[in-house]
N, C-alpha and C positions, 0 to 999 in steps of 0.2 A: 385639075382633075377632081373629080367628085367623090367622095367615099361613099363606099355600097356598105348597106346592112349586113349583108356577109361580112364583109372587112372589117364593119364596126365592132361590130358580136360576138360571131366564130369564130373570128382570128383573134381576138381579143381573149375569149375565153379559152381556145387551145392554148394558149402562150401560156396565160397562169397555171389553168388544169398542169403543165408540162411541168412547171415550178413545183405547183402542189402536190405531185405524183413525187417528186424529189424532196420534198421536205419530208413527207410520210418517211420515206427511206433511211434522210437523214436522222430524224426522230427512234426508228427501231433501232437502228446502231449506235444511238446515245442511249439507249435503254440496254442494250445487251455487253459494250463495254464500260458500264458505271454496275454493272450487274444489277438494275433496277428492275423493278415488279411493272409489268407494262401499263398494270392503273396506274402509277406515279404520273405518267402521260396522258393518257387517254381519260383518266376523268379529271384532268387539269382542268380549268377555269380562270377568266381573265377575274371574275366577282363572282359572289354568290348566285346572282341573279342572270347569269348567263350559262350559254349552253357548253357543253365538255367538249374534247376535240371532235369523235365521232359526227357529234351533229353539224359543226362546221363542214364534214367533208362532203355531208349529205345536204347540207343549203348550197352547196356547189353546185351539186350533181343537176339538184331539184332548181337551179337556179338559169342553168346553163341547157342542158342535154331537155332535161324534162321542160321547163319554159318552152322548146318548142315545138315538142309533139303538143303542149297545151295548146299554146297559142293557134299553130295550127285548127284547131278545134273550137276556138274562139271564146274559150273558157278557161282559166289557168285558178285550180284548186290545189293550196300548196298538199302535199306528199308527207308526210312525215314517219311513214314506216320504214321497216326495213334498216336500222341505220346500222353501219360497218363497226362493229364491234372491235376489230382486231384490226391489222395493220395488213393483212392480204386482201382483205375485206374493204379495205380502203382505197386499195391499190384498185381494186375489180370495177369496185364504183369508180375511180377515177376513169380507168380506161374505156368502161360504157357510156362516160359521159366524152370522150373521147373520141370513140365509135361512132358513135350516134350525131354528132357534130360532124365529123371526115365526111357524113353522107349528105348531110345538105349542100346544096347546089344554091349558086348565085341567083341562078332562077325560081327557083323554090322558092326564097325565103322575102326574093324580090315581090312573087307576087302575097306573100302576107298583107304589104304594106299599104295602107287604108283600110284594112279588115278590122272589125272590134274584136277586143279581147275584154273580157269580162273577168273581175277578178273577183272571187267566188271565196269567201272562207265563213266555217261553220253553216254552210248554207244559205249565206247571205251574202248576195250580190255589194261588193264595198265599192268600186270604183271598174268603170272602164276607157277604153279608148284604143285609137289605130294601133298594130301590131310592131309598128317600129319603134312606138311612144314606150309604148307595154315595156317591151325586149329594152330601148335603149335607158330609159327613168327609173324603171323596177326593178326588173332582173339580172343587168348590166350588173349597177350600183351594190346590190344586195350581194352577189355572185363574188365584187372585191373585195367589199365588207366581212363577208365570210374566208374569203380568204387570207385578209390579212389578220385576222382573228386567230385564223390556226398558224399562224405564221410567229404573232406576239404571245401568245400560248407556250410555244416553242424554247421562243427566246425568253421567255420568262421562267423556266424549267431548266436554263443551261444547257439547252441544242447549242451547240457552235453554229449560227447561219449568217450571211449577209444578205444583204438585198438583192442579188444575182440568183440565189437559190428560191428568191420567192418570185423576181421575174421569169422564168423559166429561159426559155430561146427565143432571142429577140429576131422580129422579121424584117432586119436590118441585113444589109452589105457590111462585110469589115473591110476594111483600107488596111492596106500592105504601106507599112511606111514606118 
């Protein structure tokens, strides 16, 4: 059987998105019982030279949800406004990128596939190519990148997490036995 673009991407990206809507949670109740100040988190940093947690949740959002109204459109210019400052704020973007995933169709996203996508930053065209290339090379890739970034962020801050809480809910069968 063959995997669809849908099942590559969406289901792929809802799984973590579910993870990452859980680590946010995790993260505020490690800040409320250590009685910490919620910058202590939120403008963690793996290096100086990387972005705080907030921006990781929003290279999700913009990675996932937003990649494909872009793509769509045949144009994908990253986003970088708006980012979720707080920890509801995190939750909202998760969920919209949530939302907005639950409504693509296998057919929709089937027919991207051969379409160029153009990928567009500071007004210069950098690179393009087919909508599945885009979605699975770029946005795919970037979308775990950031995620597991606010993930080691976490753990690097003293979250108690495992690896179950960054995979979210697996689209497996469990065996009784």
């Amino acid at each position: 059987m063959a995997i669809s673009l849908h099942t590559a991407f969406v289901g792929s990206c809802r799984q973590i998105l579910t993870g990452l809507d859980g680590l946010v949670s995790k993260a505020e109740t490690h800040v409320r019982a250590n009685d910490l100040d919620d910058g202590e988190l939120l403008q963690a940093k793996l290096a100086d030279d990387m972005w705080d947690l907030p921006w990781h949740v929003r290279a999700c959002w913009m990675h996932s949800a937003y990649a494909l109204r872009q793509a769509a459109g045949g144009e994908f210019t990253p986003n970088f406004t708006e980012l979720p400052m707080d920890w509801a704020a995190m939750h909202a973007m998760i969920a919209d990128a949530q939302d907005t995933l639950s409504q693509v169709s296998e057919d929709e996203l089937a027919q991207l596939a051969g379409r160029n996508v153009k990928f567009v930053l500071g007004g210069k065209p950098r690179f393009e190519g087919p909508a599945e290339e885009f979605l699975l090379s770029f946005n795919l890739p970037n979308f775990y990148f950031h995620a597991t970034t606010f993930y080691d962020i976490l753990r690097m801050k003293g979250v108690s997490l495992g690896k179950r809480d960054y995979l979210g809910a697996l689209r497996l069968s469990q065996i009784e036995g």
